[in-house]
Residue frames as qw, qx, qy, qz and C-alpha x, y, z in Angstrom:
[[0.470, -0.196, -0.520, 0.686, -22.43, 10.70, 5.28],
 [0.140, -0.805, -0.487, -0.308, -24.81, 13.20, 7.13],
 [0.561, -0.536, -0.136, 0.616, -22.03, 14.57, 9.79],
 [0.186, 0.963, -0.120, -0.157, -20.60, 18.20, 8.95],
 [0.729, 0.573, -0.228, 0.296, -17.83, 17.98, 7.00],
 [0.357, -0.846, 0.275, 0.286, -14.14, 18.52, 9.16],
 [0.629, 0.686, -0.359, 0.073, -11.39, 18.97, 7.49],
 [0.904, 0.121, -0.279, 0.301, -8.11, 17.16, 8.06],
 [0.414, -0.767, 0.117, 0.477, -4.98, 18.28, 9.75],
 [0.465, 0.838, -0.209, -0.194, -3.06, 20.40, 6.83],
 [0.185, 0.635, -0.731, -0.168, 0.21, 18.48, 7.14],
 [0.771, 0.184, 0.467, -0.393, -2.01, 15.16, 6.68],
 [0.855, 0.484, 0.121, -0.140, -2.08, 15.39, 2.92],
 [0.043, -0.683, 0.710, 0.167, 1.68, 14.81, 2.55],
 [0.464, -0.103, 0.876, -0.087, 1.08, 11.44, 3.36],
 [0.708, 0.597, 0.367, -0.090, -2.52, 11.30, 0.46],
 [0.449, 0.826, -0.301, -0.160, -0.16, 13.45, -2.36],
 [0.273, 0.513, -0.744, -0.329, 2.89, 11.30, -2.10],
 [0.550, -0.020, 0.829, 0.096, 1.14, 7.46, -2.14],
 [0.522, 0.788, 0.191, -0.263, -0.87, 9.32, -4.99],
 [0.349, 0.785, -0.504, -0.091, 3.01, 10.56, -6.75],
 [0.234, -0.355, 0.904, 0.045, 4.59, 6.92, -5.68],
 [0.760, -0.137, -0.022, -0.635, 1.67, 5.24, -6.23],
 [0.102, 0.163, -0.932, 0.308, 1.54, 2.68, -3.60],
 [0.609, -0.322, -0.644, -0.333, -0.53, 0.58, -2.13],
 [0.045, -0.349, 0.432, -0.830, -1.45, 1.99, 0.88],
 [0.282, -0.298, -0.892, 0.190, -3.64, 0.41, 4.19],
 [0.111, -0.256, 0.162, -0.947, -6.26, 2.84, 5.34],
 [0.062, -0.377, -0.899, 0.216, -8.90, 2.33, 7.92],
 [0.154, -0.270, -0.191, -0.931, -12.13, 4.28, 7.82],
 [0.343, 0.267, 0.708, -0.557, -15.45, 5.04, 9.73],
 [0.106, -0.191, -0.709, -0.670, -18.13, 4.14, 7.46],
 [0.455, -0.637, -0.472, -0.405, -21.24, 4.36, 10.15],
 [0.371, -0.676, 0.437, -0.463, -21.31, 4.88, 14.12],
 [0.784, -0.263, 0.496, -0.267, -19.49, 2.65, 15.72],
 [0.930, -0.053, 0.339, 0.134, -18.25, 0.78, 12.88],
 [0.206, -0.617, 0.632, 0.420, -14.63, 1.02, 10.62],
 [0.906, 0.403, 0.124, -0.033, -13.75, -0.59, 7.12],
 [0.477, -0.590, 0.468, 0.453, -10.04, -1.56, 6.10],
 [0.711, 0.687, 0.053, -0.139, -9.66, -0.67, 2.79],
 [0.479, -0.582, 0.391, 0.528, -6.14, -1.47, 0.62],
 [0.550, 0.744, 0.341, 0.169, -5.83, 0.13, -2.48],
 [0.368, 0.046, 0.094, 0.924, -3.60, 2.75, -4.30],
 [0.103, 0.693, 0.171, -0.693, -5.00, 6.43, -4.12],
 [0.517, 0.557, 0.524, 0.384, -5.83, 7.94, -7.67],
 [0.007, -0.357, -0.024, -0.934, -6.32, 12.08, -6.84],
 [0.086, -0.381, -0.499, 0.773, -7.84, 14.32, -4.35],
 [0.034, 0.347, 0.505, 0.790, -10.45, 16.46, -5.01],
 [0.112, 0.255, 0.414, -0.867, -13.21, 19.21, -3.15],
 [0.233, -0.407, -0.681, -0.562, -16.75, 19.16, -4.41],
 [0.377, -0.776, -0.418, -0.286, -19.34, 21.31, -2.10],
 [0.240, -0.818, 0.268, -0.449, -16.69, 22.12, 0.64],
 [0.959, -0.169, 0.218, -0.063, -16.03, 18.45, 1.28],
 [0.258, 0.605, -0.709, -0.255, -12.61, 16.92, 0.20],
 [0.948, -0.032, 0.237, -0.210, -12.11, 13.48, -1.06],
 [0.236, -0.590, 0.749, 0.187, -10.01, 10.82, -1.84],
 [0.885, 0.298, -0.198, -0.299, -10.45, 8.80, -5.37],
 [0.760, -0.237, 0.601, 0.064, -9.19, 4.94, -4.81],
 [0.034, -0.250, 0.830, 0.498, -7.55, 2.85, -7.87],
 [0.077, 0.630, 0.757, 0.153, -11.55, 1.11, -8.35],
 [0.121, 0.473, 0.443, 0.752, -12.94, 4.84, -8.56],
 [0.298, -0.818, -0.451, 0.195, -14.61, 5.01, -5.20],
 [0.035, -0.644, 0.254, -0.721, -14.21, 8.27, -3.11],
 [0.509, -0.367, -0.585, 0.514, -13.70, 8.42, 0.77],
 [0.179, -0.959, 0.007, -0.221, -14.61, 11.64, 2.47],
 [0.341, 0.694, -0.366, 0.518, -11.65, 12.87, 4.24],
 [0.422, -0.413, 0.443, -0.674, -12.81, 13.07, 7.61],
 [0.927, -0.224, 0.040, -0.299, -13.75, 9.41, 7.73],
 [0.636, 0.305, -0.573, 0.419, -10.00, 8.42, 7.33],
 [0.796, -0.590, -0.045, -0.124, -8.89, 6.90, 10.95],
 [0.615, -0.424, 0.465, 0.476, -5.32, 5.53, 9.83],
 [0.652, 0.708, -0.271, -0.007, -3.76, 5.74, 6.69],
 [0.681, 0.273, -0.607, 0.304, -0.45, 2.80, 7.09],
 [0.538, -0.619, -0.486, 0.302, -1.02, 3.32, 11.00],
 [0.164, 0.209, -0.156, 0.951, -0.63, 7.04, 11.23],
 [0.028, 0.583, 0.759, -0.289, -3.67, 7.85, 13.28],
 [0.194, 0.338, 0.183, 0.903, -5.10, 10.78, 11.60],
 [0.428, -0.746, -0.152, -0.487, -7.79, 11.91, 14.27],
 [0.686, -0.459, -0.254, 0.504, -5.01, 12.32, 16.61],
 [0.417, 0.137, 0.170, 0.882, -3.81, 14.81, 14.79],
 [0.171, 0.691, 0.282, -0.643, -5.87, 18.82, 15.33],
 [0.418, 0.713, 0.562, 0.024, -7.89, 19.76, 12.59],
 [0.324, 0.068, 0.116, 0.936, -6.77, 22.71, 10.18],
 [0.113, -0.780, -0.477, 0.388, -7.78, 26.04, 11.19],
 [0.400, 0.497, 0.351, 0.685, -8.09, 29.27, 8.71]]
């Protein structure tokens, strides 16, 4: 992904920490290019920052940037404002 990183909205990762401490199997949609979306279902594994970037490790090992999450069980997360330090 070549976009600048944004970060999430801070009271977001409630929702990534507990399917991560339940571990559930959770629906999440993502943007994966312009213009197009992938529906991924999978349990979450652990979070994790690596250059300024945060991610999200899946039960198969991928990673998701943050910022490409769209829904997560239909919460819309890019309805939500962006945390601000």
């Amino acid at each position: 992904m070549d976009k600048i990183y944004q970060p999430i909205n801070c009271s977001l990762y409630d929702y990534l920490e507990a399917a991560i401490t339940k571990n559930e199997t959770v629906q999440l949609l993502i943007s994966v290019q312009e213009e197009k979306e992938q529906e991924i279902i999978s349990k979450f594994k652990d979070l994790f920052t690596k250059k300024g970037e945060e991610f999200l490790v899946l039960e198969n090992g991928s990673t998701i940037r943050l910022d490409q999450i769209l829904f997560l069980n239909g919460i819309n997360f890019k309805a939500q404002n962006y945390c601000s330090f």
